[in-house]
C-alpha positions as CSV (number, residue, x, y, z in Angstrom):
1,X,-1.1,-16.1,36.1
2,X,-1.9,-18.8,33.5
3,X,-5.5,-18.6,33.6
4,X,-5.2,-15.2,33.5
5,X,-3.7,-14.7,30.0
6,X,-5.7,-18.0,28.6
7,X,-8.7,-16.1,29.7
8,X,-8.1,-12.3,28.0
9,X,-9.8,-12.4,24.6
10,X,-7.6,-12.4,21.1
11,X,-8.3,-8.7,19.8
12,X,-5.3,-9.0,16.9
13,X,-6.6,-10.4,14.1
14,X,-6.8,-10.5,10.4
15,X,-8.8,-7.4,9.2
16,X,-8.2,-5.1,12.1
17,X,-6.9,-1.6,11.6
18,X,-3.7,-0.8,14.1
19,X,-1.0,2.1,14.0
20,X,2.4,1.5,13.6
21,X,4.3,3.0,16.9
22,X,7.7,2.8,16.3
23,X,10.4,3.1,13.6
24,X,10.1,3.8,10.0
25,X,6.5,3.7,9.5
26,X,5.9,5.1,13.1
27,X,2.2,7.3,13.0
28,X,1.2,5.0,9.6
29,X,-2.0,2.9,9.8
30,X,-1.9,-0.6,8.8
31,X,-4.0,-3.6,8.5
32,X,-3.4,-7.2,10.1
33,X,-3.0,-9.7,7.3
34,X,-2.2,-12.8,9.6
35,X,-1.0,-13.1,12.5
36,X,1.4,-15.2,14.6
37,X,0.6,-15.3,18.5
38,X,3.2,-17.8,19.3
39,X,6.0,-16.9,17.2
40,X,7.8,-18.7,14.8
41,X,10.9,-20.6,14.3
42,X,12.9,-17.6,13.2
43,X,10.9,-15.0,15.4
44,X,10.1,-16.2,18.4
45,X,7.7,-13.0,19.8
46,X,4.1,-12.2,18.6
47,X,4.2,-10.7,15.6
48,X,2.0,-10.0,12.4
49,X,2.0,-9.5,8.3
50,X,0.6,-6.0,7.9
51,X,0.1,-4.0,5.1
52,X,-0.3,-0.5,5.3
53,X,-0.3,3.1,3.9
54,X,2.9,4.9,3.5
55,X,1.6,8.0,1.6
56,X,-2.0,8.5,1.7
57,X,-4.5,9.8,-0.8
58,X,-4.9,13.7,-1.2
59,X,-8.2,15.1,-0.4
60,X,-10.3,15.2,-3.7
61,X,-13.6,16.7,-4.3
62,X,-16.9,16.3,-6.8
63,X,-15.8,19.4,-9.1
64,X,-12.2,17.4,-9.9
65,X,-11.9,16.2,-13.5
66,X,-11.0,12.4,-13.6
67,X,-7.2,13.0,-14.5
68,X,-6.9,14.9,-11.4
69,X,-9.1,12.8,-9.2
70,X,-7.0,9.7,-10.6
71,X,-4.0,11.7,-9.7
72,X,-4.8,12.3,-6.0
73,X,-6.2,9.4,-5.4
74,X,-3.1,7.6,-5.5
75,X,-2.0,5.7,-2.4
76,X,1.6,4.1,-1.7
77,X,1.4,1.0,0.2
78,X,3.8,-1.3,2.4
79,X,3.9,-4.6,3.3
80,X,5.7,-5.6,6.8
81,X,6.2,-8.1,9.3
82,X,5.5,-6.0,12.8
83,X,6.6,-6.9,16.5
84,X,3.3,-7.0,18.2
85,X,4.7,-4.6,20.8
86,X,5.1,-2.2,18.3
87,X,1.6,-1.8,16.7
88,X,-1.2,-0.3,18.3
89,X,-5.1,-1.3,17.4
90,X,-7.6,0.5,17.0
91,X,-11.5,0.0,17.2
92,X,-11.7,-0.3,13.1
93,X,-11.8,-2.8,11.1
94,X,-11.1,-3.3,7.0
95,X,-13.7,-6.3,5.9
96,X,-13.8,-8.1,3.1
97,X,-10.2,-7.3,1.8
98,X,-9.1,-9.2,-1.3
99,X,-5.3,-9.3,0.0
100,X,-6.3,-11.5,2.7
101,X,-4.9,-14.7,0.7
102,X,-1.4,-13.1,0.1
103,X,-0.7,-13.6,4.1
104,X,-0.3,-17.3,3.8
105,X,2.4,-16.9,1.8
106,X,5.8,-17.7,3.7
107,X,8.0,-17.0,1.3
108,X,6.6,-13.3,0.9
109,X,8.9,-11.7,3.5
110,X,12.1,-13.4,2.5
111,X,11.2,-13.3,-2.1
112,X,11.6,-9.8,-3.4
113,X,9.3,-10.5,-6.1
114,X,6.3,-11.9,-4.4
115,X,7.0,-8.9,-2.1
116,X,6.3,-6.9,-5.0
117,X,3.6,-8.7,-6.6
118,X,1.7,-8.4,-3.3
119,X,2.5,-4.8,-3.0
120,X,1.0,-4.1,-6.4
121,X,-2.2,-5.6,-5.4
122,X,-2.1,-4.4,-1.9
123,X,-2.1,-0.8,-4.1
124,X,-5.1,-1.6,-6.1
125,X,-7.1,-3.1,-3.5
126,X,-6.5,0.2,-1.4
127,X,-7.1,2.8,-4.2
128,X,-10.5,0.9,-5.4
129,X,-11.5,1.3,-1.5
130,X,-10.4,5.0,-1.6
131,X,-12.5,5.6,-5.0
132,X,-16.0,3.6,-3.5
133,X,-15.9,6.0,-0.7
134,X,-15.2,2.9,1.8
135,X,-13.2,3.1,5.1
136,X,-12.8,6.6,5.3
137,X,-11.0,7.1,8.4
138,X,-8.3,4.7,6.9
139,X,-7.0,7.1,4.2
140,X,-7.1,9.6,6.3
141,X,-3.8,10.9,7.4
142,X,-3.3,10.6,11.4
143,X,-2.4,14.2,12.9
144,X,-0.2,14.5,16.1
């Protein structure tokens, strides 16, 4: 069974889109920061930094003035470390994010502050993308 699983292909990585399947964020797309196939010392399962959308951007249109555009085009973020068994990917990808760096942070899941510093970028980074008309299936809120 070893060659098997040495064999299949690694489709989790940095940059890929995947939905959240269970617990608070259950239904919420996300993106894979970094990703940690073997584990670590205090989680030993495959798991992954991903930062996502908890409320998404409200449909805006050309007629809008800019203080309502700016309004709806709001987006809340989150940033979470995810069991792999509990995210789902998807076909998409998100290139070329500027967050990317913020993964390799270790200290981010345990530091409130750098949690917050890297949600507030997370935010701007997803709300430019929103406003360039990038990634539209993204900020699109999943139905079901």
């Amino acid at each position: 069974w070893g060659f098997f699983l040495s064999a299949m292909g690694k489709f989790l990585k940095a940059g890929k889109v995947a939905i959240i399947v269970s617990g608070r964020f259950a239904g919420k797309k996300s993106v894979i920061l970094k990703t940690f196939d073997e584990g670590s010392a205090d989680r030993k399962y495959g798991h992954a930094i991903v930062a996502g959308i908890d409320r998404y951007p409200l449909k805006v249109t050309k007629g809008m003035s800019k203080k309502k555009f700016a309004k709806r085009a709001k987006v809340k973020p989150f940033l979470k470390v995810v069991n792999y068994s509990h995210i789902m990917p998807t076909r998409y990808s998100l290139e070329n994010l500027e967050i990317k760096n913020l993964a390799t942070q270790s200290d981010l899941v345990t530091n409130p502050t750098a949690r917050t510093a890297a949600r507030k970028q997370i935010k701007t980074a997803f709300e430019e993308r929103f406003q360039a008309g990038k990634n539209k299936w993204f900020f699109s809120k999943l139905r079901f």
